[in-house]
ChimeraX commands (.cxc) that place a marker at each C-alpha (Angstrom):
marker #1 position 139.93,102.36,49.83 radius 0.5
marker #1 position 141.87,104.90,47.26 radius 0.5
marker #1 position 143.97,102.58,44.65 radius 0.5
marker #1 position 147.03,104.07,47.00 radius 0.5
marker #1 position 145.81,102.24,49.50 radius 0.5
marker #1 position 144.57,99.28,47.18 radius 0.5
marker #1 position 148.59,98.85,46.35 radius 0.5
marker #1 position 150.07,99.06,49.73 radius 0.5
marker #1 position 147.72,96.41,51.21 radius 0.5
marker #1 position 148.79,94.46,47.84 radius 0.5
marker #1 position 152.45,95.65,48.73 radius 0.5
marker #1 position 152.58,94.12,52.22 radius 0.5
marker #1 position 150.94,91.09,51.96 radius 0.5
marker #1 position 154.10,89.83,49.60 radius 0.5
marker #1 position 155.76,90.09,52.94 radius 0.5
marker #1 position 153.89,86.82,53.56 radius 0.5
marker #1 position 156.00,85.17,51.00 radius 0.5
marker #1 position 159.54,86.17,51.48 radius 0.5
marker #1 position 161.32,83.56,52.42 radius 0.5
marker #1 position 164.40,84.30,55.91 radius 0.5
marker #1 position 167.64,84.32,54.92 radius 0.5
marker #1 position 167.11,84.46,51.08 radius 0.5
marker #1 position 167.94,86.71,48.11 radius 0.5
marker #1 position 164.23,87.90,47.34 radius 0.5
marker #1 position 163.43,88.86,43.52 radius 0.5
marker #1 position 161.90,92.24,43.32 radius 0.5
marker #1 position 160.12,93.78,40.42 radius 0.5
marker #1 position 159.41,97.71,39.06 radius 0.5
marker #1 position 156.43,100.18,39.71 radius 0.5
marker #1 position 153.72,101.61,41.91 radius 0.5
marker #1 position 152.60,98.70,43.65 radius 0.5
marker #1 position 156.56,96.97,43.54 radius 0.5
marker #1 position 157.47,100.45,45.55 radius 0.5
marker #1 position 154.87,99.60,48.23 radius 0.5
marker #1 position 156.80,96.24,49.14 radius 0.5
marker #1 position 160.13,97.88,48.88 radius 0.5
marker #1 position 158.73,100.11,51.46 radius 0.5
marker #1 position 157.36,97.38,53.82 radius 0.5
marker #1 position 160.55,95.01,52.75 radius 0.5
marker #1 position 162.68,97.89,54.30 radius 0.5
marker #1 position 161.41,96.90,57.76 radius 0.5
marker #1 position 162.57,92.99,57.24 radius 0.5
marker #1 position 165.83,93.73,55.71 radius 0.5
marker #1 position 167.72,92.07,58.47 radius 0.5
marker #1 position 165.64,88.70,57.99 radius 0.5
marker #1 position 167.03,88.75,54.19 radius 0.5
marker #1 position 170.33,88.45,52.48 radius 0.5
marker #1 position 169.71,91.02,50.00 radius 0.5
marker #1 position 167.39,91.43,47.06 radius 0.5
marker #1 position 168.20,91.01,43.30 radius 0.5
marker #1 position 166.17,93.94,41.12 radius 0.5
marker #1 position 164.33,94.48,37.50 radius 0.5
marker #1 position 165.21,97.92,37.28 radius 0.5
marker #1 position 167.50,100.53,38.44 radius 0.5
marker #1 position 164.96,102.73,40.18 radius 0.5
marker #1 position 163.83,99.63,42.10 radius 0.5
marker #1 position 167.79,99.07,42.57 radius 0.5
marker #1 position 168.01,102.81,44.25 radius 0.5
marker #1 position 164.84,102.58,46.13 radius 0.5
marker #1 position 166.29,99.33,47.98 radius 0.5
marker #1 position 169.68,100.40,49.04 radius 0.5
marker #1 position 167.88,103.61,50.00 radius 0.5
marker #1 position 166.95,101.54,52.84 radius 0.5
marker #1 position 170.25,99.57,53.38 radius 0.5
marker #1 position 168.97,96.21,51.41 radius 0.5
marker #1 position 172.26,95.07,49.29 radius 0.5
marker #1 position 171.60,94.58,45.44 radius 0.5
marker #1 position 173.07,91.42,43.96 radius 0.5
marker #1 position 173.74,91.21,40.08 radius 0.5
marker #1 position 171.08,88.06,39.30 radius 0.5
marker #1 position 174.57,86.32,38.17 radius 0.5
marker #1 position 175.79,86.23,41.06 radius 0.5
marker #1 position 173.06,84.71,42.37 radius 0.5
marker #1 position 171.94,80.53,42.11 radius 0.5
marker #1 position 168.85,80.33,43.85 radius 0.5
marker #1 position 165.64,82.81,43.81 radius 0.5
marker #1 position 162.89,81.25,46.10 radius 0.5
marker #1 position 160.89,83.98,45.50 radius 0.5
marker #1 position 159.78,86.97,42.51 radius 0.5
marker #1 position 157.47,89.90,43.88 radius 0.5
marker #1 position 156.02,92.03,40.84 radius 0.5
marker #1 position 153.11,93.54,39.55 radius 0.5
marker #1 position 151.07,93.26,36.25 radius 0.5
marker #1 position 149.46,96.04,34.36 radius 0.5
marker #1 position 147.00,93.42,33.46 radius 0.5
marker #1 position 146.51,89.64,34.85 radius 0.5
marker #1 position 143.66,87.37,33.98 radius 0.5
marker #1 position 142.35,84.67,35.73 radius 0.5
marker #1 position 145.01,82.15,34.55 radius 0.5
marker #1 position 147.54,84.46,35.93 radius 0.5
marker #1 position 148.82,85.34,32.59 radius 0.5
marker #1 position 149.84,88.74,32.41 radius 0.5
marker #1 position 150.36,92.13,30.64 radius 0.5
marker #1 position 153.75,93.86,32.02 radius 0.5
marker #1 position 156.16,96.26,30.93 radius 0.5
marker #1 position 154.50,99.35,31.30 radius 0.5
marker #1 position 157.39,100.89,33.13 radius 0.5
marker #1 position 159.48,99.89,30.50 radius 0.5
marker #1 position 161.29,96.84,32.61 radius 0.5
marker #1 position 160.05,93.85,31.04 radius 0.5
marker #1 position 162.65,91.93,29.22 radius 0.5
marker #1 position 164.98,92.21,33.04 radius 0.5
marker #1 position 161.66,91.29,34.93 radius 0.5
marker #1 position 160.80,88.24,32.88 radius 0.5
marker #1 position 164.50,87.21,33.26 radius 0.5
marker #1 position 164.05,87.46,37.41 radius 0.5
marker #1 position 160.61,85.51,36.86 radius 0.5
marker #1 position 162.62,82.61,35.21 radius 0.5
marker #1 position 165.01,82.35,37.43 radius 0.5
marker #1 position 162.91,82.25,40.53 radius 0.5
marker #1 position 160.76,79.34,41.84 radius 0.5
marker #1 position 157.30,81.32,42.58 radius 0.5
marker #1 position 156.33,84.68,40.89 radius 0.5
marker #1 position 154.00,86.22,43.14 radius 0.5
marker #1 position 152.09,89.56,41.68 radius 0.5
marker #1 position 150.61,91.93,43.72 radius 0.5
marker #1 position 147.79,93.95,41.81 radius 0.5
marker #1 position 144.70,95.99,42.95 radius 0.5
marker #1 position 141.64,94.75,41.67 radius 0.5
marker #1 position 141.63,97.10,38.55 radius 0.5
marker #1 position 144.29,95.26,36.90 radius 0.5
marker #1 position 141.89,91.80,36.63 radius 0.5
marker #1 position 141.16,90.67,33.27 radius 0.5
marker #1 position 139.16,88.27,31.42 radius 0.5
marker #1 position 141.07,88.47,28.30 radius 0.5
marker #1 position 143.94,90.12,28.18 radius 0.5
marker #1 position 144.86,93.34,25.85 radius 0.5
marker #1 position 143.40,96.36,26.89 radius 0.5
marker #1 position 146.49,97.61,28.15 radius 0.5
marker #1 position 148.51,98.16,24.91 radius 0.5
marker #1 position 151.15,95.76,24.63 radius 0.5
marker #1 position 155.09,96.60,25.62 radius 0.5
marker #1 position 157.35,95.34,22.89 radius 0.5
marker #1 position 160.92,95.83,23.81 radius 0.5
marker #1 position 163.32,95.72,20.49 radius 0.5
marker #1 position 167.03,96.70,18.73 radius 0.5
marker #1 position 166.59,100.25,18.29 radius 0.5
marker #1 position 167.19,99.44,14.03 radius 0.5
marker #1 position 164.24,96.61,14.08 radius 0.5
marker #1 position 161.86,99.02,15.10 radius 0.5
marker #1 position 160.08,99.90,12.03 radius 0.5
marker #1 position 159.89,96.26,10.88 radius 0.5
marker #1 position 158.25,95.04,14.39 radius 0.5
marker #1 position 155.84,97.46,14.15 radius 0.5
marker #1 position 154.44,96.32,10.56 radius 0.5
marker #1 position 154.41,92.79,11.60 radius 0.5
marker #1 position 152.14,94.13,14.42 radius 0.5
marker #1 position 150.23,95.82,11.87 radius 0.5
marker #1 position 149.46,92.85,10.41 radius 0.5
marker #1 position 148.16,91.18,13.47 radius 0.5
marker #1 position 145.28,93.48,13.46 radius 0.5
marker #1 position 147.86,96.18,16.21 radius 0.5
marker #1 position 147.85,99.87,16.34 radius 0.5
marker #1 position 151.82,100.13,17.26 radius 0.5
marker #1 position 153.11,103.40,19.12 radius 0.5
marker #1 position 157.18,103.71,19.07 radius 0.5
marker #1 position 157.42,105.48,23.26 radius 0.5
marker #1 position 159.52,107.95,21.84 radius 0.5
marker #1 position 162.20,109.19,24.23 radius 0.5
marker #1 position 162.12,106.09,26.18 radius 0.5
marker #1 position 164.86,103.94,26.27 radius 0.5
marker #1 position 165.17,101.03,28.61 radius 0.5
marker #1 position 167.61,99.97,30.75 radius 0.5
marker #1 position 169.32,98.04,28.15 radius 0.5
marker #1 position 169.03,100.68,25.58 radius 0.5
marker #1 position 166.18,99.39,23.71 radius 0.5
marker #1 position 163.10,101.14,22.31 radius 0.5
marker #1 position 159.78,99.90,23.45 radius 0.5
marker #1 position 156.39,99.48,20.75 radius 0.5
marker #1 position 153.48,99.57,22.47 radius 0.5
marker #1 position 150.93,97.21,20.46 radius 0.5
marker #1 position 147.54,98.73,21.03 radius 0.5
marker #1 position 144.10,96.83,19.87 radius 0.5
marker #1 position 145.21,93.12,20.19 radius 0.5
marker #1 position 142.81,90.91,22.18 radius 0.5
marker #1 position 145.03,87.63,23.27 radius 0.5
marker #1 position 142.78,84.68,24.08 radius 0.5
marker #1 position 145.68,82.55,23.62 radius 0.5
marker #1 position 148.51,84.26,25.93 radius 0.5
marker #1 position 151.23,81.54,25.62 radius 0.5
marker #1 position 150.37,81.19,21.54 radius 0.5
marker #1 position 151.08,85.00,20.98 radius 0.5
marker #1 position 154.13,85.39,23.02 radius 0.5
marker #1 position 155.56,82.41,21.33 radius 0.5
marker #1 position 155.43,83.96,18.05 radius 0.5
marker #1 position 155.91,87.61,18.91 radius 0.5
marker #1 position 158.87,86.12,20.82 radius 0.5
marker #1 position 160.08,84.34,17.35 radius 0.5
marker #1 position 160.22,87.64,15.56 radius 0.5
marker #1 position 164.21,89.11,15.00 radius 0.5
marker #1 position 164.57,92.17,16.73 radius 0.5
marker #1 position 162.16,91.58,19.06 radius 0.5
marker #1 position 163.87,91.57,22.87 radius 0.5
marker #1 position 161.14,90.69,24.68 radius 0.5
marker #1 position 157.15,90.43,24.09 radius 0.5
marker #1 position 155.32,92.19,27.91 radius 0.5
marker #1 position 152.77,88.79,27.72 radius 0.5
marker #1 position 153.97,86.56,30.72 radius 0.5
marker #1 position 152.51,83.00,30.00 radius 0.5
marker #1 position 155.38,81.17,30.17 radius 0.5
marker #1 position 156.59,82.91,33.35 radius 0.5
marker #1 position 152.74,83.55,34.77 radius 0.5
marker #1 position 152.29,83.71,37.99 radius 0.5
marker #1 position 152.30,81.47,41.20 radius 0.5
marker #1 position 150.35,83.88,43.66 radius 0.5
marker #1 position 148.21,87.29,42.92 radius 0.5
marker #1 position 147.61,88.67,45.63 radius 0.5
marker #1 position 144.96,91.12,44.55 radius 0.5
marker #1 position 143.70,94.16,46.79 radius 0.5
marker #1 position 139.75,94.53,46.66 radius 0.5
marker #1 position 138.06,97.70,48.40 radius 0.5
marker #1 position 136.61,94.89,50.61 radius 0.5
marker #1 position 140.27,93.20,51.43 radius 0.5
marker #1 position 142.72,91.07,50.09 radius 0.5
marker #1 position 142.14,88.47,47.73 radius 0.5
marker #1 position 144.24,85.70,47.14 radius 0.5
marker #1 position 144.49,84.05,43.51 radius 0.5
marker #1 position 146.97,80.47,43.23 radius 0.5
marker #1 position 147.43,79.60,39.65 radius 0.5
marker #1 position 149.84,76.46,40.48 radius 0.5
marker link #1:1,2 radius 0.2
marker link #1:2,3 radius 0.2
marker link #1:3,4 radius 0.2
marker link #1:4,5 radius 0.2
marker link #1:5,6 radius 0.2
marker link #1:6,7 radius 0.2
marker link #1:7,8 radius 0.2
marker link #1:8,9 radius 0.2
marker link #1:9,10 radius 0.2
marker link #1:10,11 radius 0.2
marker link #1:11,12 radius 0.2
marker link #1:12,13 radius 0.2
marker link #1:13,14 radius 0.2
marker link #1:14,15 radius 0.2
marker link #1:15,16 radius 0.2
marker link #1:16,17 radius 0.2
marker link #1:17,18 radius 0.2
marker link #1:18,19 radius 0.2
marker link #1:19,20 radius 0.2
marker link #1:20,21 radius 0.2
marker link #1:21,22 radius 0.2
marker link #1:22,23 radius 0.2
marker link #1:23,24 radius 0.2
marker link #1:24,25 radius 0.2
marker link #1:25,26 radius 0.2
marker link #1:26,27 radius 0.2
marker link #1:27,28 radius 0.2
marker link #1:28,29 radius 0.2
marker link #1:29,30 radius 0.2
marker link #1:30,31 radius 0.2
marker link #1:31,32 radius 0.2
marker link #1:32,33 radius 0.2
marker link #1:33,34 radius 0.2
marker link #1:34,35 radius 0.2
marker link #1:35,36 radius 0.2
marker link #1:36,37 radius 0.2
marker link #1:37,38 radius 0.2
marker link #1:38,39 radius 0.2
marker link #1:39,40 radius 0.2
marker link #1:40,41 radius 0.2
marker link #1:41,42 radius 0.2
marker link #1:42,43 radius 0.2
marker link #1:43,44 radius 0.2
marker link #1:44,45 radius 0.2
marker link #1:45,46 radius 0.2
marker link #1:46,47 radius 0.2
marker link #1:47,48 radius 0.2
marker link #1:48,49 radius 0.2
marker link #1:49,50 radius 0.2
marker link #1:50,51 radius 0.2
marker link #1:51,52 radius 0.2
marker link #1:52,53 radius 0.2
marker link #1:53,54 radius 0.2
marker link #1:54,55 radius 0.2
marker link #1:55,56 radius 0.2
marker link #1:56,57 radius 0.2
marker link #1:57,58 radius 0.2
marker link #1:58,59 radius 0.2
marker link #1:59,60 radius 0.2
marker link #1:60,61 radius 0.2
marker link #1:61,62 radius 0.2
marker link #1:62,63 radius 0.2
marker link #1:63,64 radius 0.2
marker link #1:64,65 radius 0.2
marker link #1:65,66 radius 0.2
marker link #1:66,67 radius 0.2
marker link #1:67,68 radius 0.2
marker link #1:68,69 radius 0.2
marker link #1:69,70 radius 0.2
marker link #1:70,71 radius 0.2
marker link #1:71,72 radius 0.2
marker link #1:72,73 radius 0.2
marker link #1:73,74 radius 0.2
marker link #1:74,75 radius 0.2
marker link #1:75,76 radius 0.2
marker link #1:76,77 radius 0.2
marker link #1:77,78 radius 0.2
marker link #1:78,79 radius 0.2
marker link #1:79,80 radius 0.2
marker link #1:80,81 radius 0.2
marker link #1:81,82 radius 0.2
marker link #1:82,83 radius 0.2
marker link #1:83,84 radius 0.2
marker link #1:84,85 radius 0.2
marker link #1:85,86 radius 0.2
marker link #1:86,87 radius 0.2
marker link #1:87,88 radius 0.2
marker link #1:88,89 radius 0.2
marker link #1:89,90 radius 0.2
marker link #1:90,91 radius 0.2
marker link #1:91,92 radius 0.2
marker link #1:92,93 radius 0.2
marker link #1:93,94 radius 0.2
marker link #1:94,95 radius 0.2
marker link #1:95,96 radius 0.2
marker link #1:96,97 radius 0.2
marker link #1:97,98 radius 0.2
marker link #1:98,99 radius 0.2
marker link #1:99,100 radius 0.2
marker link #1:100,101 radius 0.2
marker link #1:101,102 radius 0.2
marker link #1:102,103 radius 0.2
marker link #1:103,104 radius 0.2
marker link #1:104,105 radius 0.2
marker link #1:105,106 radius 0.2
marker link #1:106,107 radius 0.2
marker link #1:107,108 radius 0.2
marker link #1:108,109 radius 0.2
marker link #1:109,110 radius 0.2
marker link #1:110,111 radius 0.2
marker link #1:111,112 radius 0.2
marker link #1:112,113 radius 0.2
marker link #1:113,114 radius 0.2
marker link #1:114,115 radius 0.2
marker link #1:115,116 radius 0.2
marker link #1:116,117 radius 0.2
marker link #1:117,118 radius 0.2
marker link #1:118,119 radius 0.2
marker link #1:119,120 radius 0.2
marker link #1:120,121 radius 0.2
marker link #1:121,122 radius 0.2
marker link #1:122,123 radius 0.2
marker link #1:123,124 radius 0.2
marker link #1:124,125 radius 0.2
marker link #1:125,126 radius 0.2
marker link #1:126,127 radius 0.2
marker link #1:127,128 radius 0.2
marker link #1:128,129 radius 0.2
marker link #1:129,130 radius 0.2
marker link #1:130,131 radius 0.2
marker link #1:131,132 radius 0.2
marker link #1:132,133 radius 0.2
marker link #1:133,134 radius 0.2
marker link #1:134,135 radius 0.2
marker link #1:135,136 radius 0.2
marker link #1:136,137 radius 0.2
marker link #1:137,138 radius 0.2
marker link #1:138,139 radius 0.2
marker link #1:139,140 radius 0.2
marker link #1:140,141 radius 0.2
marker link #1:141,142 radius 0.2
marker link #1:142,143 radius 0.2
marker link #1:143,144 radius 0.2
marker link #1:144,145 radius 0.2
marker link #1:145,146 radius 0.2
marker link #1:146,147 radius 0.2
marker link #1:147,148 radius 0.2
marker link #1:148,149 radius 0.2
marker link #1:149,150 radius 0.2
marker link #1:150,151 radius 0.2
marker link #1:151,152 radius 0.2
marker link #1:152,153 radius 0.2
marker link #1:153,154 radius 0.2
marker link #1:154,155 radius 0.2
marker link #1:155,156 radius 0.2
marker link #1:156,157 radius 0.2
marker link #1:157,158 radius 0.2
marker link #1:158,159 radius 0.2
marker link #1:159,160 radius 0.2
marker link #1:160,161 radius 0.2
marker link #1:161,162 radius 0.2
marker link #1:162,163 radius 0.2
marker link #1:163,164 radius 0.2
marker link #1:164,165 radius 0.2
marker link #1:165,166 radius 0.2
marker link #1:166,167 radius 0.2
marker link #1:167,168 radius 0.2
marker link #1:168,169 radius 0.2
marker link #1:169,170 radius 0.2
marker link #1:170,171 radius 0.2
marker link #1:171,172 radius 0.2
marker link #1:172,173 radius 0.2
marker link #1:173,174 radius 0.2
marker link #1:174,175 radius 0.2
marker link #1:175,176 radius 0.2
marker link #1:176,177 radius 0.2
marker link #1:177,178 radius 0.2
marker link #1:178,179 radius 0.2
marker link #1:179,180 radius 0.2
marker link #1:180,181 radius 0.2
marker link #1:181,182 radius 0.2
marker link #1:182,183 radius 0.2
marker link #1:183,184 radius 0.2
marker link #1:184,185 radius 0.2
marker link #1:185,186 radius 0.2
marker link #1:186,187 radius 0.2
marker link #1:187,188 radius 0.2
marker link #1:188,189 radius 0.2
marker link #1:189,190 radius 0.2
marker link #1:190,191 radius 0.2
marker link #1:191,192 radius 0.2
marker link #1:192,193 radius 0.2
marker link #1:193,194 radius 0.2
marker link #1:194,195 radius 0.2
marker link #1:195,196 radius 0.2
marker link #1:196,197 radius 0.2
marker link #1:197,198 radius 0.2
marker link #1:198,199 radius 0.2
marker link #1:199,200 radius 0.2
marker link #1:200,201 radius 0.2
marker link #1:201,202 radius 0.2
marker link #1:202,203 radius 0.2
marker link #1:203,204 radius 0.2
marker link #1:204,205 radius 0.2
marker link #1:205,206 radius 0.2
marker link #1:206,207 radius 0.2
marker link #1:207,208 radius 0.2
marker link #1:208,209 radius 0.2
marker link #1:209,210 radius 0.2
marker link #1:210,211 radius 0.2
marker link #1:211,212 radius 0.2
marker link #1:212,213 radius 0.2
marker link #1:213,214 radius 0.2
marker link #1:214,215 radius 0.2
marker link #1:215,216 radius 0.2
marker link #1:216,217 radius 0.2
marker link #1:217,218 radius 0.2
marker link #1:218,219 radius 0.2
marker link #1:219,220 radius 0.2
view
């Protein structure tokens, strides 16, 4: 299968998990665009969906699903998202699009964070993929030489701004056997918004799409 296809299988086997009648969490990218797609066809079994980003905000009422501000909203039985890398705790690497600190706040607030992935984003030890550091546009400089001096190569995304007006610093070179440790004291750090390592808000469920099928990981 093409990684195309990889995603969509990944994409519509979340349908699996949305629970009738709810408000379903729904996350940013590639893969997060393939559920949309297949969530489109279910909308009448849901109440609406609450959303990371405001592409994945357009792409849902592009297909009549109503967008609730996550305020507004008490209970969260489910969080469908991707990783750009997850390792076989179901710690992960996100924020490559740039929606991290709003997709970590969904993945708190719901009771199971199921990631869909193809099988290229499976790690042993996570790092690889540079890590997103969202932060105050005026802490910028000072984040990145405290990432220096963790042994990082940090890259400012210049002329990206998130959707809270933040700059991102992607930290490139770090190898993090200890997930939870790291984003604990990146997390610490003034400035910083949000760290892209999910340990404290891993995931539930990966359901991760193989070229021989779908494979499903349970990290509870």
């Amino acid at each position: 299968m093409t990684q195309d296809e990889l995603k969509t299988l990944a994409g519509k086997a979340a349908l699996d998990y949305v629970v009738e009648g709810s408000i379903v969490g729904v996350g940013t990218g590639s893969t997060v665009n393939k559920f949309i797609d297949a969530l489109g066809g279910i909308k009448h079994r849901i109440r609406g969906a609450v959303s990371s980003s405001e592409a994945s905000t357009v792409r849902l009422r592009s297909y009549g699903i109503e967008v609730f501000d996550p305020n507004e909203v008490e209970d969260i039985p489910v969080y469908i998202d991707g990783a750009d890398e997850i390792n076989k705790s179901g710690c992960m690497i996100k924020g490559g699009g740039g929606a991290l600190t709003r997709e970590k706040i969904l993945a708190a607030q719901a009771h199971q964070f199921i990631c869909v992935a193809d099988e290229s984003k499976l790690v042993d030890v996570l790092g690889f993929f540079p890590l997103p550091v969202e932060v105050i546009p005026m802490a910028r400089a000072q984040i990145e030489r405290r990432l220096q001096k963790m042994g990082a190569t940090p890259q400012w995304r210049k002329g990206f701004v998130t959707d809270n007006g933040n700059h991102i610093i992607d930290a490139r070179g770090l190898k993090i056997v200890d997930p939870a440790d790291m984003e604990a004291i990146i997390s610490q750090w003034v400035g910083v918004v949000t760290v892209g390592i999910f340990a404290a808000q891993r995931a539930s469920v990966c359901l991760l799409a193989r070229s021989h099928g779908l494979e499903v990981l349970r990290f509870d």
